[in-house]
C-alpha positions as a Markdown table, in Angstrom:
| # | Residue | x | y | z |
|---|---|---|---|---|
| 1 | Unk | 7.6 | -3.9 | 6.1 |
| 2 | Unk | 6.4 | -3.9 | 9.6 |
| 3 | Unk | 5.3 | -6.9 | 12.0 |
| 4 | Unk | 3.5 | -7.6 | 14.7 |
| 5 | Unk | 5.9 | -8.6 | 17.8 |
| 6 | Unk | 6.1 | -12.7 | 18.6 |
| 7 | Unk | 7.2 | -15.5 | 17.4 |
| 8 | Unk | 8.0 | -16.4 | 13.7 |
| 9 | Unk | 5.2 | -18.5 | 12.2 |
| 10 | Unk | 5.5 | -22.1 | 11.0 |
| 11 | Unk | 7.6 | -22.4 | 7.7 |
| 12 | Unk | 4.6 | -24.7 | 7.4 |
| 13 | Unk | 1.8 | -21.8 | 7.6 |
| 14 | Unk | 0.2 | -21.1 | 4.2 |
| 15 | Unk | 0.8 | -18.2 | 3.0 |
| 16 | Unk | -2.8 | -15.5 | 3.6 |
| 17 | Unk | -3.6 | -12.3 | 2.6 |
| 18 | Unk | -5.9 | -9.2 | 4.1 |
| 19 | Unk | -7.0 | -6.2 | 2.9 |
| 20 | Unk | -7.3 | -3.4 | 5.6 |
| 21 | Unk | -8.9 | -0.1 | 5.2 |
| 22 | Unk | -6.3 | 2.1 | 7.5 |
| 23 | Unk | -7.5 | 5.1 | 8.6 |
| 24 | Unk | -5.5 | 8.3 | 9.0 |
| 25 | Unk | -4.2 | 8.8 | 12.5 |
| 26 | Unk | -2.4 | 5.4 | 12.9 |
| 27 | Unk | 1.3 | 4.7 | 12.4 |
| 28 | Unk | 2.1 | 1.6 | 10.2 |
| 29 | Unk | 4.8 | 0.2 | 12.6 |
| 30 | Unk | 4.8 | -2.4 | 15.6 |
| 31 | Unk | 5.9 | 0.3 | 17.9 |
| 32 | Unk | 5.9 | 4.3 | 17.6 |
| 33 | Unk | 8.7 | 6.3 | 19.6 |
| 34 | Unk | 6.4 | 9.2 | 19.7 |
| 35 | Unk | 3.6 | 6.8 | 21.1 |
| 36 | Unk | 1.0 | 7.2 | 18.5 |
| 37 | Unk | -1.5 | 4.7 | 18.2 |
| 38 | Unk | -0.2 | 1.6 | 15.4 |
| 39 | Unk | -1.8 | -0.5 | 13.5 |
| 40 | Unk | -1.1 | -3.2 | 14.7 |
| 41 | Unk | -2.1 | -2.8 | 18.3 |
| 42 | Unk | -5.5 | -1.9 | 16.8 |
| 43 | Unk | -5.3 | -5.2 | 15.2 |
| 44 | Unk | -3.5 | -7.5 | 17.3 |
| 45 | Unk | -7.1 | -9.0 | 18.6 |
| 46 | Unk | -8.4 | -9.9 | 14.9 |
| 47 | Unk | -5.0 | -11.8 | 13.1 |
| 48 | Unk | -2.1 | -13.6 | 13.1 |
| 49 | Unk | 1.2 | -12.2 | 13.6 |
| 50 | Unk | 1.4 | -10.5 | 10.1 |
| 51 | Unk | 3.8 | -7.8 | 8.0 |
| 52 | Unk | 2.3 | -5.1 | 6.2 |
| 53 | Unk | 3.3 | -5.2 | 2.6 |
| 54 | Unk | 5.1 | -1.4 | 2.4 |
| 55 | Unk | 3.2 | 1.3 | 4.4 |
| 56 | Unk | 1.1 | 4.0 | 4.5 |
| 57 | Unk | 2.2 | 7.3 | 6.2 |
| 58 | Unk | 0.4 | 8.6 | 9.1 |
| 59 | Unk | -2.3 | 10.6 | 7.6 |
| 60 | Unk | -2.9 | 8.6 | 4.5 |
| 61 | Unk | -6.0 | 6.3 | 4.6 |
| 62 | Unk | -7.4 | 3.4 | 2.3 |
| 63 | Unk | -5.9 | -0.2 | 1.4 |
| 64 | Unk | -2.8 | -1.7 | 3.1 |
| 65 | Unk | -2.1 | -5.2 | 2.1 |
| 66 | Unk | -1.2 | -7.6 | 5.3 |
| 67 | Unk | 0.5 | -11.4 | 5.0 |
| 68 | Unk | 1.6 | -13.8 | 7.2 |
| 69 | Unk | 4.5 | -14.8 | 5.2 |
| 70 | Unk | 7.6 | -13.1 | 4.5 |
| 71 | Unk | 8.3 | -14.3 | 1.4 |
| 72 | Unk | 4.6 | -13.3 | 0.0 |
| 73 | Unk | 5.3 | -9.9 | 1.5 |
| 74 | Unk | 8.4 | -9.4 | -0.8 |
| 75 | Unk | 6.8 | -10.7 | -3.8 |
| 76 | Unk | 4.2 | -8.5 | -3.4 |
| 77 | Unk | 6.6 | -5.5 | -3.6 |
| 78 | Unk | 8.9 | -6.5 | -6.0 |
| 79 | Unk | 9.4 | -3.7 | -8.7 |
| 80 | Unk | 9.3 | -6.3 | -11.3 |
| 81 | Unk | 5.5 | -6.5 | -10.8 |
| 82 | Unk | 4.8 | -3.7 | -12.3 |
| 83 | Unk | 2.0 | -3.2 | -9.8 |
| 84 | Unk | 0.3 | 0.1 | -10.0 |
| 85 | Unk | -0.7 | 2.0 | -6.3 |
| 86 | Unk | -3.5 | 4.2 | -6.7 |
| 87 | Unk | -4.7 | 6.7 | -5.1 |
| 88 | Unk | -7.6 | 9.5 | -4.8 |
| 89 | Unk | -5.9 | 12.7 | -3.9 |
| 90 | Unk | -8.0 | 15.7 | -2.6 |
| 91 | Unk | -6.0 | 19.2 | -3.2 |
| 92 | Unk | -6.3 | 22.9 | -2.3 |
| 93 | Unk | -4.4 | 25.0 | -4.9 |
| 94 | Unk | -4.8 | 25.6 | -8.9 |
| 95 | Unk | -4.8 | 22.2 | -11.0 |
| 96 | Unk | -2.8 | 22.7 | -14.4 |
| 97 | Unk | -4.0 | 20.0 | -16.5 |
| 98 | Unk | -0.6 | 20.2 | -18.7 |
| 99 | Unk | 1.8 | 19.7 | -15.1 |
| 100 | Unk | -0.3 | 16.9 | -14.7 |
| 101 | Unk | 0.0 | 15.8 | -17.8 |
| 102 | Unk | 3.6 | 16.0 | -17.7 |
| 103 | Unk | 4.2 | 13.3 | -14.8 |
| 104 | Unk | 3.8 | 10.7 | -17.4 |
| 105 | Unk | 7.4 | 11.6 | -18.4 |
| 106 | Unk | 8.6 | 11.1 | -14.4 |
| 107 | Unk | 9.8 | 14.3 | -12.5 |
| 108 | Unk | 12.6 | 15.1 | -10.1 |
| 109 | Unk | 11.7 | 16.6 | -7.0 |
| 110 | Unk | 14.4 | 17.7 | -4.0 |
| 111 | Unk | 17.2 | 15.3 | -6.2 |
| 112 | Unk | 14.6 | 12.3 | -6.1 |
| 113 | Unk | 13.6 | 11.2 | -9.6 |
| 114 | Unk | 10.2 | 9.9 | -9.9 |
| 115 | Unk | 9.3 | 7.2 | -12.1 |
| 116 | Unk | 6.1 | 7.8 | -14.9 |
| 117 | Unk | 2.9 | 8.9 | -12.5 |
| 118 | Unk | -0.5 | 8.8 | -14.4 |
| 119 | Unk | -2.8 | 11.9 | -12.7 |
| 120 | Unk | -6.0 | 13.1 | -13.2 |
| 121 | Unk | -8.1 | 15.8 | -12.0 |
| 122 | Unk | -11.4 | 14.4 | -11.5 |
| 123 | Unk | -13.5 | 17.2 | -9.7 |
| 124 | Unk | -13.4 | 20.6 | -8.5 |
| 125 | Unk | -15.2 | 23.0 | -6.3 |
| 126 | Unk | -14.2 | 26.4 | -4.8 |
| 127 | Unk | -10.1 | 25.9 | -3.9 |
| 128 | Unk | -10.1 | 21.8 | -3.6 |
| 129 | Unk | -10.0 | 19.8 | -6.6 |
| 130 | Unk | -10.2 | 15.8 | -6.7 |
| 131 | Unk | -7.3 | 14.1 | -8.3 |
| 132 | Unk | -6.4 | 10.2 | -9.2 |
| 133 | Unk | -2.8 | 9.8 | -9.3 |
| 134 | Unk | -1.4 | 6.5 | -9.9 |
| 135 | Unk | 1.8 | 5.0 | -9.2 |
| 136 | Unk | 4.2 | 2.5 | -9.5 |
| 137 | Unk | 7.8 | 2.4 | -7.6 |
| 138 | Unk | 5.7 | 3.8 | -4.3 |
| 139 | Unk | 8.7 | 6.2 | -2.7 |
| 140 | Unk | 8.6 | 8.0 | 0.7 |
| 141 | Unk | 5.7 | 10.0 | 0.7 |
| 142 | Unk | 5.8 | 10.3 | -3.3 |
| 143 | Unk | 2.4 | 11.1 | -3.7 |
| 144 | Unk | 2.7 | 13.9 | -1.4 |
| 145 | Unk | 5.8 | 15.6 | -2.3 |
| 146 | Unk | 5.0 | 15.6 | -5.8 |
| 147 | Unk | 1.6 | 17.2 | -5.3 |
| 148 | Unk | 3.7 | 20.0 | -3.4 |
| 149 | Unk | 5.9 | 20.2 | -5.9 |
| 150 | Unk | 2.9 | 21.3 | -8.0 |
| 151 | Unk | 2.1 | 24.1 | -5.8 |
| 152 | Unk | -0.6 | 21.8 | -4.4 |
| 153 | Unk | -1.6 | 21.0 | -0.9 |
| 154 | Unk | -2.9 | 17.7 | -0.3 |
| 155 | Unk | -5.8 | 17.9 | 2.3 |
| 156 | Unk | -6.7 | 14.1 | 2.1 |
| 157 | Unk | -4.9 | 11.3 | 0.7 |
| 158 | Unk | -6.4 | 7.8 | -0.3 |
| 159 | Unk | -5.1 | 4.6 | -1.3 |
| 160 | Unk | -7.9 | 2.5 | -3.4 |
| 161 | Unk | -5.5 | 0.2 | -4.8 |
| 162 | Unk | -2.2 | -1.9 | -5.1 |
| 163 | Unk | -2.3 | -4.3 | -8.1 |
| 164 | Unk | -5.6 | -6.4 | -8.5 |
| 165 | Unk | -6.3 | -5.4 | -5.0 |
| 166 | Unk | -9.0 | -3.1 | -4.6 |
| 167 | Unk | -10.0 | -1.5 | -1.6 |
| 168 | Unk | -14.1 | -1.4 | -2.7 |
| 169 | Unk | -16.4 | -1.0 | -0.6 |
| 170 | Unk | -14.2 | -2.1 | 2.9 |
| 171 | Unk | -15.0 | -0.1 | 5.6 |
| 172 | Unk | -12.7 | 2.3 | 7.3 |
| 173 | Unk | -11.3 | 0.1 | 9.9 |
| 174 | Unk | -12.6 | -3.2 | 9.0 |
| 175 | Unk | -10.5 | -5.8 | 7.8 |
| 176 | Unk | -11.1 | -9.0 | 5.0 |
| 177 | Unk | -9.0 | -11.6 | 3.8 |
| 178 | Unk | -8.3 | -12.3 | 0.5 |
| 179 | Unk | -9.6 | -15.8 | -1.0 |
| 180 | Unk | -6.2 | -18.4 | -1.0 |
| 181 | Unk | -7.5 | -19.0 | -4.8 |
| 182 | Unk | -7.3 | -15.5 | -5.2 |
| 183 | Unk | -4.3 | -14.8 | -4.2 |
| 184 | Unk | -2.6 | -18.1 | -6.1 |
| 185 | Unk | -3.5 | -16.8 | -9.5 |
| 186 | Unk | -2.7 | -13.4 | -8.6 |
| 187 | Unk | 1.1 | -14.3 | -7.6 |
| 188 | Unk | 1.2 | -17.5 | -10.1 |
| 189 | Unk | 3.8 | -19.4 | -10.3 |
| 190 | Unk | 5.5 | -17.2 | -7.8 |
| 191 | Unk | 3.6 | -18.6 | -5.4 |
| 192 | Unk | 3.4 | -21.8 | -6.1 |
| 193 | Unk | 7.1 | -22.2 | -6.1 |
| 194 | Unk | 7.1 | -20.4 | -2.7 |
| 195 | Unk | 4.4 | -23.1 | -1.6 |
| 196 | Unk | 6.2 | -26.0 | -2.7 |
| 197 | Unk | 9.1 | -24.7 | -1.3 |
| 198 | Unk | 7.9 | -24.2 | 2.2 |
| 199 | Unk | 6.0 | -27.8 | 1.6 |
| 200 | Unk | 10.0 | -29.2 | 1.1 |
| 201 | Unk | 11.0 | -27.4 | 4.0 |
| 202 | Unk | 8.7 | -29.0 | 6.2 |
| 203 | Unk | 9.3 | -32.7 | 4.9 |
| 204 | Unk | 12.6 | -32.6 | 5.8 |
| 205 | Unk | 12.3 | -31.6 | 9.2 |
């Protein structure tokens, strides 16, 4: 999770959603030692203060999920969803079918087991090839080291996914929220609980 800098919002704030098409080249954190652009300085003009639910890696593109509430942030990644992340994957290198088929089974790469991964290959032309891989615990850089684990070289790397949220047809850069109605039957009685909790909160103050 990463934030924008400033004060903590209102326990009394209702919990909001955005999808936001990142595009490679910016760092999903508040503030980069090695002074890369974020995004959340190329943000900071269009939201609230907001966390990222997870992150994207520098050069990965597509949907990242943004809140203004903690607690929808960490629902959102709880394992127990079961929420899939999926991605489009474009590789240089020779695509076995079979190795790909085998990442239904999970695979250990550098003493990190992976959990099931559903891939694809989708396209080919010359020495790249189009894969979708889909995933669901969302490790370090997962999608990447398991492509090079493959002998494959991933060139471009695309999130168009995380749960019921699609990235469509957002454009790279641009940013949409997430209808509240949406969102509540998405998270169900997850969120209304968190709602009614945060509604409590505020009464007694």
């Amino acid at each position: 999770m990463s934030s924008f800098k400033g004060e903590s919002p209102p326990s009394a704030r209702p919990p909001r959603l955005w999808r936001y098409h990142k595009p490679s080249g910016l760092v999903v954190s508040h503030k980069d030692s090695e002074g890369r652009p974020t995004i959340f300085e190329a943000l900071k003009d269009k939201l609230p203060r907001v966390v990222s639910v997870g992150r994207l890696d520098l050069d990965t593109e597509g949907l990242l999920l943004l809140t203004n509430d903690g607690e929808t942030e960490r629902l959102l990644e709880l394992p127990a969803t079961g929420w899939v992340r999926r991605y489009r994957v474009r590789v240089k290198g020779k695509v076995d079918k079979k190795k790909l088929d085998s990442l239904k089974d999970g695979i250990e790469v550098d003493g990190i087991r992976y959990g099931p991964i559903e891939a694809r290959a989708d396209s080919a032309k010359g020495a790249n090839s189009w894969l979708t891989i889909a995933i669901r615990e969302g490790k370090n850089r997962e999608v990447r080291r398991v492509c090079e684990h493959l002998g494959l070289k991933v060139a471009r790397l695309i999130r168009v996914s995380f749960g019921p949220f699609q990235l469509g047809e957002l454009a790279r850069g641009a940013i949409e929220e997430v209808p509240a109605k949406a969102l509540a039957e998405q998270l169900g009685g997850n969120f209304k609980d968190s709602d009614a909790d945060r509604r409590r909160q505020v009464q007694r103050a």
